[in-house]
C-alpha positions as CSV (number, residue, x, y, z in Angstrom):
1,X,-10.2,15.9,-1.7
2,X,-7.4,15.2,-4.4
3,X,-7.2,17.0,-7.4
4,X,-6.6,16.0,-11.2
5,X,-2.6,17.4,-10.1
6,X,-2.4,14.5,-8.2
7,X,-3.4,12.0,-10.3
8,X,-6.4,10.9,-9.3
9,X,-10.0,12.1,-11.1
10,X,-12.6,11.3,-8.5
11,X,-14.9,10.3,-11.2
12,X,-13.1,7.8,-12.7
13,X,-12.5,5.8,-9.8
14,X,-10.2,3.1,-11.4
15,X,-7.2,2.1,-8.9
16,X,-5.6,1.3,-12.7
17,X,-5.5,4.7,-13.0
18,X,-4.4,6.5,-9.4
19,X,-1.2,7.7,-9.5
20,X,1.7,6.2,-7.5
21,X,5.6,7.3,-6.9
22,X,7.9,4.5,-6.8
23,X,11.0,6.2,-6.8
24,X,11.8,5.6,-2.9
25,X,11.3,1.9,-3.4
26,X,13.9,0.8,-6.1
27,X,16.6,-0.8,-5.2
28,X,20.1,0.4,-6.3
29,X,21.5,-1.7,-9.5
30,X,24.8,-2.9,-8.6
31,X,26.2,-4.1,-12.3
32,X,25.0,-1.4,-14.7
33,X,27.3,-2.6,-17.2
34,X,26.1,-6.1,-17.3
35,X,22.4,-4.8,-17.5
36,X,23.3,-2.8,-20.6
37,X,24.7,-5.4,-22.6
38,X,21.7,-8.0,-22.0
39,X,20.2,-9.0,-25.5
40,X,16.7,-8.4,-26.4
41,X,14.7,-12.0,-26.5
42,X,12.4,-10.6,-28.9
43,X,12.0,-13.2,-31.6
44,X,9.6,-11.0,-34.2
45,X,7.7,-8.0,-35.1
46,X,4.9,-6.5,-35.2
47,X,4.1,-7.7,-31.5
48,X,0.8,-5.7,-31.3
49,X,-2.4,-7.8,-31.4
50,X,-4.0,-5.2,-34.0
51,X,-1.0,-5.5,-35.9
52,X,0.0,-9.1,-35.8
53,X,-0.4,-12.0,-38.5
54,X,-2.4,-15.0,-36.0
55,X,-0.6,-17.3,-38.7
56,X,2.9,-15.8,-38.8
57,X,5.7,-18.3,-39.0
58,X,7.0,-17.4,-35.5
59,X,3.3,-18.4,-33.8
60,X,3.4,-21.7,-36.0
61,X,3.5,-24.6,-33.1
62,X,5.1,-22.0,-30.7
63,X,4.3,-21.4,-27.4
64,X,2.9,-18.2,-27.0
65,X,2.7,-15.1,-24.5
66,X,-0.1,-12.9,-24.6
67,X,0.8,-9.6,-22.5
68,X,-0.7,-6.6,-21.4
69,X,1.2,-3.5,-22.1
70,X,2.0,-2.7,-18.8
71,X,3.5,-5.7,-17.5
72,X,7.0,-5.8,-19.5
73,X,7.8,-2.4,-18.2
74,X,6.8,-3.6,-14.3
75,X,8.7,-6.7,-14.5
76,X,12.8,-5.9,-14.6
77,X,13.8,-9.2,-15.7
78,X,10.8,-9.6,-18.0
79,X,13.2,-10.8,-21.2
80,X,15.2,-13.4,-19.7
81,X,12.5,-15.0,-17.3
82,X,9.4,-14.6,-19.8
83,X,10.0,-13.6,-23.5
84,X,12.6,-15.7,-23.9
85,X,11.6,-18.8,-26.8
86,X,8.4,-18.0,-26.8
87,X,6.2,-16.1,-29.1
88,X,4.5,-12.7,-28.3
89,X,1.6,-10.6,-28.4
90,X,0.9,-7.4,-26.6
91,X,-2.4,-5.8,-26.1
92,X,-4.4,-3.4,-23.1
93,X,-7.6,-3.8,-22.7
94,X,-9.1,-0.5,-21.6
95,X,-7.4,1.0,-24.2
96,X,-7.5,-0.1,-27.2
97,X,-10.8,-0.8,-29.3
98,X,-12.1,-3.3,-31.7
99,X,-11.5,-6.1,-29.0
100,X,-13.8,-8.6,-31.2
101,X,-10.4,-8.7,-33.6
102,X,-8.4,-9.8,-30.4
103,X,-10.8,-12.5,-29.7
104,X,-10.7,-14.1,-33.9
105,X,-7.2,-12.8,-34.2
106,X,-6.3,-15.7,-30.8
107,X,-8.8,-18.4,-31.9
108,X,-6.7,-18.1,-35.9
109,X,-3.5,-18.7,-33.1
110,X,-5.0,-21.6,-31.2
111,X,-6.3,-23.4,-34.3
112,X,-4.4,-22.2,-37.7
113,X,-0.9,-21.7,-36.2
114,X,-1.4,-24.8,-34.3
115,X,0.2,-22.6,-30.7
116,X,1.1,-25.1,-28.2
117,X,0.5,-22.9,-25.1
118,X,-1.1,-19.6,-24.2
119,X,0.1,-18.0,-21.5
120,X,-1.3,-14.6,-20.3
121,X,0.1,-12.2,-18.8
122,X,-1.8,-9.5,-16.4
123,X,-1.8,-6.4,-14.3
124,X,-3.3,-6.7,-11.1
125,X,-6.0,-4.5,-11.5
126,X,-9.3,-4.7,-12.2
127,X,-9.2,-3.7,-16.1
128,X,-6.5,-5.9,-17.0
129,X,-8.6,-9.2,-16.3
130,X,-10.3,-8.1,-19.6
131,X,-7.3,-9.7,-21.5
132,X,-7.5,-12.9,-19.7
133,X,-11.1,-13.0,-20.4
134,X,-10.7,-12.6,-23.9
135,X,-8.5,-15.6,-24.3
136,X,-10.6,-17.4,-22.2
137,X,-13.1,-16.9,-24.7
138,X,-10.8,-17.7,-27.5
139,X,-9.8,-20.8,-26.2
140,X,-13.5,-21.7,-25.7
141,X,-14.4,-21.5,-29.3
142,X,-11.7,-22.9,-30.7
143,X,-11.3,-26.3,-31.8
144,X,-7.9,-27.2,-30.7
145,X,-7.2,-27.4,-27.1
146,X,-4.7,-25.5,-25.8
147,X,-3.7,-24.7,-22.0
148,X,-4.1,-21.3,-21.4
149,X,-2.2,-19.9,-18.4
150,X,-2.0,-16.7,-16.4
151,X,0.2,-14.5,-14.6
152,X,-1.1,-11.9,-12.5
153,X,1.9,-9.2,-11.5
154,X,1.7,-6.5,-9.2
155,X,2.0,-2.7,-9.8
156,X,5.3,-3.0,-8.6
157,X,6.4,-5.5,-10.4
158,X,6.1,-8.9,-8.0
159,X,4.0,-11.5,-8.6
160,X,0.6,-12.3,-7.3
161,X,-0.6,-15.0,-9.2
């Protein structure tokens, strides 16, 4: 039987949650340099969905990316290949709370800001889908028509979807 040490609370049960070492599987980085001196494509701020304007200037006719937190951080060219020109929001949903603003906050997007796209981005497991669900919903019951995309990445960073 595992114990909390290891990471994994037998109660919870959440394969989100089960603790898992990378560290063998990384590859070496051959060009540290060039790494460092890559430019952030971050385009605005606040980037939080709790904090975010839906009408801010940078969502007006943009397309937009909404992200679960973990992604960025499992994704090592998540700037260049994703963020860049686009518009972004970043939420998680197990964790945060008051998800019923997320849902009005992406509707305002879809319909007041006039976005041209939504695309999602997700975690493959199973508490992430929650995200895609709430634009889903979003879209739904809005009146402008918008095509909503996902992107489903692995724990380690590959995509599945």
């Amino acid at each position: 039987e595992k114990t909390m040490k290891e990471g994994h609370d037998k109660k919870c049960g959440c394969p989100g949650a089960k603790a898992m070492d990378f560290r063998n599987d990384i590859k070496e980085i051959i060009c540290e340099k060039e790494i460092e001196d890559r430019p952030s494509e971050l385009r605005q701020w606040p980037i939080q969905l709790h904090l975010i304007s839906p009408t801010a200037s940078y969502y007006n006719n943009a397309g937009v990316i909404l992200v679960a937190d973990c992604v960025a951080y499992s994704i090592g060219n998540f700037h260049e290949k994703y963020l860049k020109n686009k518009s972004i929001a970043i939420a998680c949903p197990k964790l945060d709370s008051n998800k019923e603003v997320y849902i009005e906050k992406i509707k305002q997007m879809i319909d007041d800001a006039e976005i041209k796209s939504l695309n999602v981005m997700i975690m493959e497991v199973p508490c992430c889908t929650g995200l895609l669900q709430m634009a889903k919903q979003a879209s739904q019951e809005s009146k402008r028509k918008i095509p909503v995309e996902v992107v489903v990445v692995g724990i380690k960073g590959d995509i599945k979807k």
